[in-house]
N, C-alpha and C positions, 0 to 999 in steps of 0.2 A: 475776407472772413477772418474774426482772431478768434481764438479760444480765450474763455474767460472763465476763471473761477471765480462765482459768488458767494457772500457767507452772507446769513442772515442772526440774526442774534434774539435772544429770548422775546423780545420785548418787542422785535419784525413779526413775529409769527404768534404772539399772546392771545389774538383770539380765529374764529373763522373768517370773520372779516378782514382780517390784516393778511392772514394764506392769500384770501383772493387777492387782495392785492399786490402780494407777492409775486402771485401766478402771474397778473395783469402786467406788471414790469418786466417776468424773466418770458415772456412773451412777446414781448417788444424788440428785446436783443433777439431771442430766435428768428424774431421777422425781419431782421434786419441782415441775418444771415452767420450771425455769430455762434460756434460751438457754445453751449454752456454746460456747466459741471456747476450745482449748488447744493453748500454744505448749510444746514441749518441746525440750529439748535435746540431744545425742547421749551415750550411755551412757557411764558413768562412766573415765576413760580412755581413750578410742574415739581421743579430738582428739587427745592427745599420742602417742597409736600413730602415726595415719596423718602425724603433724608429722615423727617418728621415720623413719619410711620414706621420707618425702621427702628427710630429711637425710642417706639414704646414699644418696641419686643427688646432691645437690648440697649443700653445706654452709650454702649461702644461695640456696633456693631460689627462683623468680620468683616474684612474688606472684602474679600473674594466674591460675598454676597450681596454687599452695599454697592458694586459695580454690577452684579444682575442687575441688582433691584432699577437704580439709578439709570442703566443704559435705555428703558424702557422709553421714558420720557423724550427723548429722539427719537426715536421706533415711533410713535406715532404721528409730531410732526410730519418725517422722509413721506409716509403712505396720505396724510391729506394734502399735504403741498401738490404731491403725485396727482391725486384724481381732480386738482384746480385746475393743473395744466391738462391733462385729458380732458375734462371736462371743454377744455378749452379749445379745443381741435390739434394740443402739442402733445407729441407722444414722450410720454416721460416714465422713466422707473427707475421703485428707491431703492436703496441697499443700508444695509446698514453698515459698520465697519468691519465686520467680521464679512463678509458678503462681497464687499470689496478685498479683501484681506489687506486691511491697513496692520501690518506686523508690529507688536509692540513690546517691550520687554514685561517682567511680572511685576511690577512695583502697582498692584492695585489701587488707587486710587488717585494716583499719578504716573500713570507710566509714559514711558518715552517711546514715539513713533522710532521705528527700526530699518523697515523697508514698507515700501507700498507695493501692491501688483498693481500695475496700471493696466493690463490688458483687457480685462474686463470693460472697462471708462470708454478705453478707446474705440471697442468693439461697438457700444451701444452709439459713443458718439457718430461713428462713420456710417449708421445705418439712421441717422439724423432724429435720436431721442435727446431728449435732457435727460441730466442726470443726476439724481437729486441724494442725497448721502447727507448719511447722521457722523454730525457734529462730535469733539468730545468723548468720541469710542473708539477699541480695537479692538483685536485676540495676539494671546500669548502662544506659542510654539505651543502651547499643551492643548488649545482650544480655548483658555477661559478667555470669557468677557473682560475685558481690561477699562479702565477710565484715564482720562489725561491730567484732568485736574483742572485747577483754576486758569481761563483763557482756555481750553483745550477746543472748541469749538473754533475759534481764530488761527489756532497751530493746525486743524485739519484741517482750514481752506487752505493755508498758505503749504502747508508740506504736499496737498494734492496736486497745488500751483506749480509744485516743485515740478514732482514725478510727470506730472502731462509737458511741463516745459509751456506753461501758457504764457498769453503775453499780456496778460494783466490777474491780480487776483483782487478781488473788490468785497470791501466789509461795508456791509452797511450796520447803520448805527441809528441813535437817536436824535446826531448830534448830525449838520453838514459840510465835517470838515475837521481837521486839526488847527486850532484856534493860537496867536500868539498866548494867551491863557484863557485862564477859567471866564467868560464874558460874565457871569453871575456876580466875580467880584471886579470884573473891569469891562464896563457895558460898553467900552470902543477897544473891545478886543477884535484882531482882525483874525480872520479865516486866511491859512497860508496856503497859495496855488500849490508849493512844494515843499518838502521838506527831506534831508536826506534820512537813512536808515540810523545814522551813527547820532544824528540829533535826534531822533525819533525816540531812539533808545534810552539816553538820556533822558528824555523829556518823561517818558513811563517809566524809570526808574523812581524817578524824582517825584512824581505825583498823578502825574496826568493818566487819565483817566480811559483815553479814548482807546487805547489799543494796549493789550496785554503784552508784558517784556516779554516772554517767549516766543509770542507768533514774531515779534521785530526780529528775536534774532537769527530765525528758524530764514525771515527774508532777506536778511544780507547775508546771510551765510550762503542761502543758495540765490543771488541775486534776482527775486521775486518781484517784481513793480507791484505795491501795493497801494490801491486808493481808498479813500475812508468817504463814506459816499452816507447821506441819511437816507432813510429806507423810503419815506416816502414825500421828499421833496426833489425837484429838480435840481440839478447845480453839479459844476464839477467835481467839486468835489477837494481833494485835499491827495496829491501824488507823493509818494514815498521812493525814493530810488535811492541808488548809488553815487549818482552824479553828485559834482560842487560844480556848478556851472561857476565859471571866472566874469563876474560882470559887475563894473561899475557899479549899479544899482545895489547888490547884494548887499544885506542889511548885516552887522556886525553880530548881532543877538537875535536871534529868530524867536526863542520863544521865552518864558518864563513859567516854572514849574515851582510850586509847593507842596509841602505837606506837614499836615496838623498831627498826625499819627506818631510821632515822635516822643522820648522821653530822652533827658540826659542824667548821667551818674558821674560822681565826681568821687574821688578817694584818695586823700590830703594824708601827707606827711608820712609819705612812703619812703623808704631808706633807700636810697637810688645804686642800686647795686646792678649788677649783668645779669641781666633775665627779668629785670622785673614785671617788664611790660606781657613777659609770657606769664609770668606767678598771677595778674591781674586777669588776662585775658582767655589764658587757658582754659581754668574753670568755667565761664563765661559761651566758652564755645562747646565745653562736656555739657552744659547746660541745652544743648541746641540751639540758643540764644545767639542772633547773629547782629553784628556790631556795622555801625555806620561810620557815624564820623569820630575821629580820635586827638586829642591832644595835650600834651605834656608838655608840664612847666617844673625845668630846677628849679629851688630858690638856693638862697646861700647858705642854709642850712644842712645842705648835702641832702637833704628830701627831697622830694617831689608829689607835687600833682598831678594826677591820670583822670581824664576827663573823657568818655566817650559818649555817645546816643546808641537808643534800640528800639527798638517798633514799642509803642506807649503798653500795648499788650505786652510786654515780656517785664516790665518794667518791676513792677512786683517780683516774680521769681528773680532778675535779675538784681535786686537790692538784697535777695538773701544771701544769691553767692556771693555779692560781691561783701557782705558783713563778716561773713565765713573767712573770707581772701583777707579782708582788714586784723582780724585777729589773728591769722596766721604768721602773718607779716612785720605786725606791731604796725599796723597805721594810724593813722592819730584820731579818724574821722571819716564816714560817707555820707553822704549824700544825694539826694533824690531829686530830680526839679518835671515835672510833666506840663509844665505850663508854658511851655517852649512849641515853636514852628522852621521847617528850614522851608529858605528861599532859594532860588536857586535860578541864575540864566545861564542858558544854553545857547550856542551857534558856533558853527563853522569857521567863522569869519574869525574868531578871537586867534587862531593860529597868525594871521598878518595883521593885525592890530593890537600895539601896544596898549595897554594904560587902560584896558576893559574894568578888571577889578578896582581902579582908584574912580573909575568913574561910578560903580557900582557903592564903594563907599562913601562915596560922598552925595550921591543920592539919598540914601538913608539917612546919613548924618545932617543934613538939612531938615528931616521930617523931627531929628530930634529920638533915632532909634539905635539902641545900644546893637552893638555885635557882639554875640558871645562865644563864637566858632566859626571858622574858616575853611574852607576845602574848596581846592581846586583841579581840575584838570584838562587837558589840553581845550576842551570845547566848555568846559563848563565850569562856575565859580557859583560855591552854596555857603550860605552861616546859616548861624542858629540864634535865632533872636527872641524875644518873648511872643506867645503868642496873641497876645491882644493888639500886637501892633501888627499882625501880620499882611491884613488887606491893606494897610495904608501902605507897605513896603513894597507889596504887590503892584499900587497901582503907580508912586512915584518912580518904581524902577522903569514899569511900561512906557512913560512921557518922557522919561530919562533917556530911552536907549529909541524915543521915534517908533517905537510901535503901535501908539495910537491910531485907530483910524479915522480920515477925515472926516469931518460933523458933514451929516448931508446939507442939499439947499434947506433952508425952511429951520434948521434946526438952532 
């Protein structure tokens, strides 16, 4: 018998039909004799209605009451998931997080899990209910309704995972697996058996899509085995752990991550004095404006150029300050480019193999695609190149680094 925590995500539970279905699966593990604990989140759309309604009584509504409003949406998922599995002869009951008392600090609309009371869970589990709990919510030490925020449905199955000490926590999804990439732009992208948390991380920092950076890191911090499972196809699935298993076969680059979401700024003919990179970036960060990749060029003029990226969203406000910062400074010149993407491969393996990055350039460089920024670290190597070349970059790195998967018979 293992305990399992399952998470189900908007788009598993979007209508009654998909509940039942849900019910039909976490029914299957009960018959099989597995604990289960299932966190769900509110029906597909549900959040951005009740977000929607709030914003025709206020344009910037309170937090404190945009987390009543919004918790609701889960509150009703917990109670019909609940009467599918009754219905079904599995005795099940929901809670919401206050109910559970998932403790979370006051930051309203993002707050951070603090402590959990498990005993409740455990109590219901050992008298052999499921246990079915809202996604995405707590209370604060005062009582109030708290929210987690973006992912925050993924961070409570995995922090539940934590507190019970289960020995799997499972997200299902849309998707059946974590894929070497996007298969939309590389149709022989392969589904990885495994992947560790540290490339995981990476890989959803970088772009991908399938699991939110928080829940990853909420899981190697408390070493969580998470699998990414689609909700309603069969298949293993896609396991997350801690391991590097040492084996021959282990593929140097596991996956490839992008993202279009990017802008870059450039601010030429800077007086290269001590501090400058703070007089550039400072402002930048008083802005809330958070910075990706960075790089500076002397010339021999004693100037320089400071070149960094920022979420394509910020990229506007970000050209003001940094107009602000040029005149303060006496810089000669800024600059805006939003027509830019970074690339990005990932894997474990680059720690005992040299020569990853030259191979990486010269992939590119055969398709005939400029680099205009570089970053590297221990597991992973990203540029920034224009965006119109970005699928082609995407898919020559794939053939490049053998992640293709084999053409079936017939094909």
């Amino acid at each position: 018998m293992a305990l399992i925590v399952q998470k189900f995500g908007g788009t598993s539970v979007g209508s009654i039909e998909r509940i039942e279905q849900v019910a039909e699966k976490v029914k299957k593990f009960r018959e099989n004799g597995d604990d289960i604990v299932v966190v769900v989140s509110a029906m597909s759309g549900e959040t951005n209605r009740l977000i929607g309604l709030a914003k025709q009584i206020s344009e910037q509504p309170v937090p404190r009451e945009l987390d009543v409003m919004v918790s609701t949406g889960e509150q009703v998922t917990i109670a019909l998931l609940a009467m599918a599995l009754i219905k079904r002869g599995v005795p099940a009951v929901s809670y919401t997080g206050n109910q559970v008392r998932i403790l979370t600090d006051s930051s309203f609309t993002k707050a951070r899990i603090l402590q959990i009371d498990d005993q409740k869970l455990r109590t219901d589990l050992k008298a052999g209910r499921v246990v079915v709990v809202a996604g995405f919510q707590g209370v604060d030490e005062h009582g109030n309704i708290t929210t987690l925020g973006r992912g925050g449905s993924d961070t409570t199955g995995v922090a539940l995972a934590a507190a019970l000490k289960a020995d799997e926590c499972q997200i299902y999804t849309d998707v059946d697996g974590v894929y070497t990439t996007d298969p939309r732009v590389v149709p022989k992208a392969r589904r990885l058996d495994k992947i560790t948390f540290e490339e995981m991380l990476e890989m959803a920092s970088l772009g991908s899509k399938v699991l939110q950076i928080r829940s990853v890191e909420f899981a190697g911090k408390y070493n969580v085995p998470l699998r990414v499972l689609h909700s309603f196809q069969e298949g293993p699935g896609t396991l997350i752990t801690i391991d590097e298993e040492e084996s021959m076969e282990q593929p140097i680059i596991s996956g490839i991550a992008f993202n279009r979401d990017e802008a870059k700024l450039t601010i030429r003919g800077v007086p290269d004095n001590p501090g400058v990179a703070f007089k550039i970036l400072g402002p930048i960060s008083g802005a809330n404006i958070e910075v990706d990749m960075i790089v500076q060029n002397i010339a021999h003029d004693n100037t320089t150029d400071f070149t960094f990226t920022v979420h394509r969203n910020d990229h506007l406000n970000a050209m003001r300050v940094l107009e602000n910062t040029a005149r303060e400074i006496s810089a000669r010149e800024v600059i805006g480019d939003t027509d830019i993407a970074k690339v990005s491969i990932v894997g474990v393996g680059m720690r005992s193999h040299a020569g990853v990055a030259s191979r990486m350039f010269e992939a590119l460089a055969k398709e005939g695609i400029n680099i205009q920024m570089i970053s590297t670290s221990e597991i992973k190597v990203s540029v920034v190149i224009e965006e119109k070349y970005l699928e082609l970059a995407v898919r020559a790195l794939h053939t490049a680094f053998e992640l293709d998967a084999p053409a079936r018979q017939g094909e």
